[in-house]
N, C-alpha and C positions, 0 to 999 in steps of 0.2 A: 146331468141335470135331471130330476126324477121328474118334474112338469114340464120340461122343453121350454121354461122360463126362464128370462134373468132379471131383474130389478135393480143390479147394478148400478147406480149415477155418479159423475162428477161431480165438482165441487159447484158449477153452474144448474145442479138439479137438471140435468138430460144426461138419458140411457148414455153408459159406457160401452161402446162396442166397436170390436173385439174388447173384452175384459182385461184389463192392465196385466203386465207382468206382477204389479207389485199387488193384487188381490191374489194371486199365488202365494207369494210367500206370505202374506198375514192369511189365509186359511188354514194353511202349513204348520205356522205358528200356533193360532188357536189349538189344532189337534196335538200339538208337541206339549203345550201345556198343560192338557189332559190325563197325561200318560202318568201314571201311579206310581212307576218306577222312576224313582230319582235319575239313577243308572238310562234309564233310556230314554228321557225327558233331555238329559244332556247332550248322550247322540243323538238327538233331533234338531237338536235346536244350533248343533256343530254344521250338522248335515246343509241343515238351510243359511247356515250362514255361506259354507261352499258354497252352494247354487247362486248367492246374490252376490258372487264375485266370477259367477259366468257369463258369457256375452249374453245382450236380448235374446228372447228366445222368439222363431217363425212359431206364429199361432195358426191351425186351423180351425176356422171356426163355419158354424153352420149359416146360411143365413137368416136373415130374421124381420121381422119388421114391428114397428114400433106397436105395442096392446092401446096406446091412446089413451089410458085410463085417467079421469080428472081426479087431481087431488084432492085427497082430505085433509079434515083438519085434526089437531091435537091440542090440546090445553098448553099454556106453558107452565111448566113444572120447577124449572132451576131456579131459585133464588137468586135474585141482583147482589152483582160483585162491586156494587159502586153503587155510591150513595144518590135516592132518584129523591123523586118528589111524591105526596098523598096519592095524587091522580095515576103515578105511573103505578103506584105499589097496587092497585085496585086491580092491577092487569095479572097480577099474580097470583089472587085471591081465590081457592074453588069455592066460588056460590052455587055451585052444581045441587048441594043439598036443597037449599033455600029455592033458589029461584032459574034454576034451568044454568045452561053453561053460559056463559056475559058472552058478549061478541068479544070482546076488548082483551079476552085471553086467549083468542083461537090463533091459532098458527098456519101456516101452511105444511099438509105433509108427502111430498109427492110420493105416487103408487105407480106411478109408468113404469115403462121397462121396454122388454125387447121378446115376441116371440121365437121361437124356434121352427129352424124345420127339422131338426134334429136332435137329439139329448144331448152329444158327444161335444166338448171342447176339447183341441190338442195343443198343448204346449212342446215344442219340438225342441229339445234342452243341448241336446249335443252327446258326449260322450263323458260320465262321470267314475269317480272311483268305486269301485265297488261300497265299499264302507259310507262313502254317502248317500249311496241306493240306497244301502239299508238304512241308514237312519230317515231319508225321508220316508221311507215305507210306515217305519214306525210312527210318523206324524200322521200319515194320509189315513192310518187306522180310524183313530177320532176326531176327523173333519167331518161333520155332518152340514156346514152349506154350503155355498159359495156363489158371494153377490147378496143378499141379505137372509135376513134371520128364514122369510120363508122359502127362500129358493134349496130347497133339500139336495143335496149330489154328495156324490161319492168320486173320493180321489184316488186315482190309481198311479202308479208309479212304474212304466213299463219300462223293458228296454229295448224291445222292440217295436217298431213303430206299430200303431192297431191299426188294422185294417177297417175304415171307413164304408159303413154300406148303408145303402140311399140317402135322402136327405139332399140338401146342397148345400155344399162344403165351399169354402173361397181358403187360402193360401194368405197371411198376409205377413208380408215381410216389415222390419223395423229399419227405420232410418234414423239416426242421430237429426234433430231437429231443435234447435233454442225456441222457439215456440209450438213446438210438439203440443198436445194437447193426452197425451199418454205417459202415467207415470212407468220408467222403468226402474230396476233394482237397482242399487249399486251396495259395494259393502259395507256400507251405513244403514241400510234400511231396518236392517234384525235390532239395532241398537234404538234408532229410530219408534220400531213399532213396542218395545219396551218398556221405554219413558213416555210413550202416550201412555202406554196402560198404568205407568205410575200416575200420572197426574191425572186420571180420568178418575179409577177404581181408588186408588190411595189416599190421593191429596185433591179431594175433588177443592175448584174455585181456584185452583193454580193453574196457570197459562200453561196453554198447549206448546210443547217445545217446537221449537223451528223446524224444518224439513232442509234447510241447506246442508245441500249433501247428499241426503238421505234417498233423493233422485234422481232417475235422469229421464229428460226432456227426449220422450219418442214421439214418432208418427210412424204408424201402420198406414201401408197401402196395400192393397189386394193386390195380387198377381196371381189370380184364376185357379180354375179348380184343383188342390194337391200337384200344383207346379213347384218344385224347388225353385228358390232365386237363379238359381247358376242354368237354368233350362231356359230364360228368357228368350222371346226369339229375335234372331238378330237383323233378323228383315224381316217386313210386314208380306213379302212376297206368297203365295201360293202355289204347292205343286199339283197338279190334277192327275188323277186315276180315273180314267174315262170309260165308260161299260161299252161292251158289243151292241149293246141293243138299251133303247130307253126302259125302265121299269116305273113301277109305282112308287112315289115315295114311303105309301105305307110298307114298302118291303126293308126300304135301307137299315132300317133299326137293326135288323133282323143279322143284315149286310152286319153292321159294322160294329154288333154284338161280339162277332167271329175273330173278329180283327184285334180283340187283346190290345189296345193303342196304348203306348207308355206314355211317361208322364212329360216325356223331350217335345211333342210333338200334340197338334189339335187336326180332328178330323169331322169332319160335318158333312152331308150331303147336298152335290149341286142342282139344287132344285128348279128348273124353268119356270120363272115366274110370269104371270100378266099372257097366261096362253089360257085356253079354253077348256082343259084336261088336265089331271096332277101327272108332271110327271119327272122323272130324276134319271140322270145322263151321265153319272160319277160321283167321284169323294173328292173333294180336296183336305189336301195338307200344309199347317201352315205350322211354321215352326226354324230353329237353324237354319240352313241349308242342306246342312250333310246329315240332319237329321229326318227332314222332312221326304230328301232320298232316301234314304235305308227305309224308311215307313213306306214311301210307295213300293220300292221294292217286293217289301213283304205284303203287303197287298195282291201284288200283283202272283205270287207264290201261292197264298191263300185262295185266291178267288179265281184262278186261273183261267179259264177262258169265255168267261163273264168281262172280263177284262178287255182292253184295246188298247193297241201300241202305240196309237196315233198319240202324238205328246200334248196335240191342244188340239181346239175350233171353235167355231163362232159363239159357241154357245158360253162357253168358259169364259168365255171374255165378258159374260155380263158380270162374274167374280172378280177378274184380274184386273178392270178397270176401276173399278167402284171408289166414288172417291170419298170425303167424308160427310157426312149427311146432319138433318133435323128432324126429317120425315121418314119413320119405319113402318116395317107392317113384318108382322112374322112370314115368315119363308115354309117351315115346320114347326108345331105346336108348342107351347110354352109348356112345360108342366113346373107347375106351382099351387100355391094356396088355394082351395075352394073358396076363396071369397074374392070379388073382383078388387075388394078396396086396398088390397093388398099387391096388389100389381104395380101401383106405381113405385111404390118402395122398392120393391125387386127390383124391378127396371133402373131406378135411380144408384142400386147400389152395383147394378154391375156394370153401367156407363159411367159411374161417376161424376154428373149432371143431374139436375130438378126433369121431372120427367112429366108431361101430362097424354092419359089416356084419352085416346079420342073414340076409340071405341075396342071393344072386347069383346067374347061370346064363347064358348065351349062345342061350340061350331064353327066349320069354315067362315070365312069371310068373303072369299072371291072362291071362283069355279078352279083355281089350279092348288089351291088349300086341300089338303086331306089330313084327316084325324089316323092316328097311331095309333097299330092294336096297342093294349096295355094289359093285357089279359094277366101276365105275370110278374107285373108291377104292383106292389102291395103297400105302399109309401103314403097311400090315400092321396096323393097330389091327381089337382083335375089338369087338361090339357085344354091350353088356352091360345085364341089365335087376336091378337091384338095390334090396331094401328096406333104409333105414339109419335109423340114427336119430345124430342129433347133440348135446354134450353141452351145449348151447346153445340157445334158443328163436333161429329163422336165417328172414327175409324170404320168404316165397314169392310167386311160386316160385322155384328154382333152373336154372340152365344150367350145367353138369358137360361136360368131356371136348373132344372134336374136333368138327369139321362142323359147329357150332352153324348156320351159318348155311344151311345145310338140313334143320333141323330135330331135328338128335341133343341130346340130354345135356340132356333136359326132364324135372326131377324136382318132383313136387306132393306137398303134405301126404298121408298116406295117408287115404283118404276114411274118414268116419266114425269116426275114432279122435279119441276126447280128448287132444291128445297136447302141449297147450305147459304152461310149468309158470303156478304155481297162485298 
């Protein structure tokens, strides 16, 4: 996406996100029908008929939050297909020369959409035959948007996967759903998006053909940052990697830069909260079982005798006990959006609950908060330390925002608050 924009809507006029399987294949489309070559107009359009008789595809996509923008308006232009009356036909009329635009012909035209923190959307397709790589490549040449006429991108057709750098990226897997709210492909859709263009471009005033068939009924849910499905973890359990000695949390980043984390396993720093000093005592891991071993493991290989053997203590226990909360406060700094009003969305989309901010600041909060160097962080995201509360009782603890994997966007029950419901 060349503006980090999407403007995508449903058929309910609200942002679409993640962006459907099925605006893939009509971008796809559009670019196949561009192609000057009969001859390769054909394998494109063979190509994407392949692809929409492949399963859903996992989308990566960045996160975003809503631009807010109020609609405008436009004239109505189409001439009635059914016989009205003098007063309706006045609603059609441009008096723009004469006498200004009538109220009585304005429409609504929504201009909302969805920011970016990132350009990059990933469609994760599976493994296809060579010959239908190439023909979609041949489509993806002259696609020039995708999501409306001004959202400009460029489609690229890899086959290995692209490496993802900054931004904050969420994972979301498809679920077969009858009231899905996500159109997905099936091998109807290419047919489908054909005979709209007949009846739109052709035969304008003839009825939009049916979509039975032509989709299938998904839901996307998130499953965290660049996690395959199959890495889920199968206990919410934690393994702790305990340090010799307490350090700064501003060092952990630094920590667990080092530590290369795969994608089986989450690593955050245990940060002593509701004391008088910043300060951090280990890493936990949270993930499989046997995978969240093998990670301390290699932790412990890494950082050798920074390390301690001891397998728990009291302190750890402010992590392993935690039960599900209302009331948060970051642990370590959010990095997100320079603007505050943007935080609740963030918030809201990686608890998946209504989220309200109760306070924020680009500054600590409390005396055991410490801000993170960011020196060679260049993503323009600020570091944000914020207490919220969610309108849902939500797992602790939480991971929020960018960087996760050095340590940012660690939010814990607010100590000492009664705060899940009753």
């Amino acid at each position: 996406m060349n503006d980090s924009m999407f403007h995508g809507l449903r058929a309910d006029r609200t942002p679409e996100w993640p962006p459907s399987p099925v605006r893939l294949i009509g971008a796809l489309l559009s670019g196949a029908h561009q192609l000057q070559s009969g001859d390769e107009r054909t394998r494109a359009v063979a190509a994407i008929q392949d692809l929409s008789e492949t399963p859903p595809p996992v989308i990566r996509a960045p996160n975003s939050v809503s631009l807010d923008h109020p609609s405008t308006y436009t004239e109505k232009s189409a001439p009635p297909t059914s016989k009205i009356t003098a007063n309706e036909l006045k609603a059609f009329l441009d008096l723009t020369a004469l006498s200004g635009l009538s109220t009585s012909s304005r429409t609504q035209k929504p201009t909302t959409g969805r920011l970016l923190s990132a350009p990059m959307i990933v469609y994760d397709i599976g493994d296809l035959p060579t010959e239908t790589i190439t023909g979609l490549r041949l489509a993806a040449t002259s696609v020039g948007y995708f999501g409306r006429s001004q959202d400009h991108a460029v489609v690229s057709i890899e086959v290995d996967s692209p490496v993802i750098e900054g931004g904050i990226y969420e994972r979301y897997i498809p679920e077969f759903s009858a009231d899905g709210r996500t159109r997905g492909w099936t091998p109807g859709t290419v047919d489908w998006f054909d005979r709209r263009h007949d009846a739109i471009m052709l035969n304008p005033g003839r009825p939009l053909p049916s979509d039975a068939g032509a989709f299938r009924s998904l839901s996307y849910r998130p499953h965290g940052p660049g996690s395959p499905a199959s890495a889920a973890p199968a206990e919410a359990e934690l393994t702790p990697v305990l340090f010799s000695r307490t350090i700064r949390p501003s060092d952990v980043h630094r920590i667990l830069r080092r530590l290369s984390a795969d994608d089986t396993t989450e690593m955050f720093p245990l940060v002593s909260f509701n004391v008088r000093y910043p300060k951090c005592y280990g890493v936990a891991v949270r993930g499989h079982v046997t995978d969240r071993l093998a990670a301390a493991d290699r932790i412990h290989e890494e950082l050798g005798s920074l390390t301690s053997e001891e397998p728990s203590n009291r302190l750890f226990e402010q992590y392993s006990r935690m039960r599900p909360s209302r009331l948060w406060v970051t642990a370590t700094p959010i990095r997100a959006f320079g603007h505050r009003f943007a935080l609740a969305d963030i918030l809201a989309s990686a608890v998946g609950a209504p989220v309200e901010v109760l306070a924020a600041d680009t500054r600590p909060l409390d005396a055991w908060q410490q801000k993170f160097p960011d020196l060679d962080l260049t993503d323009g995201l600020s570091q944000w330390f914020v207490k919220f509360t969610t309108a849902d009782d939500v797992e602790a603890p939480l991971r929020v925002g960018a960087e996760l994997t050095r340590g940012f966007g660690l939010c814990v029950p607010i100590p000492g608050k009664a705060n899940t419901a009753q």
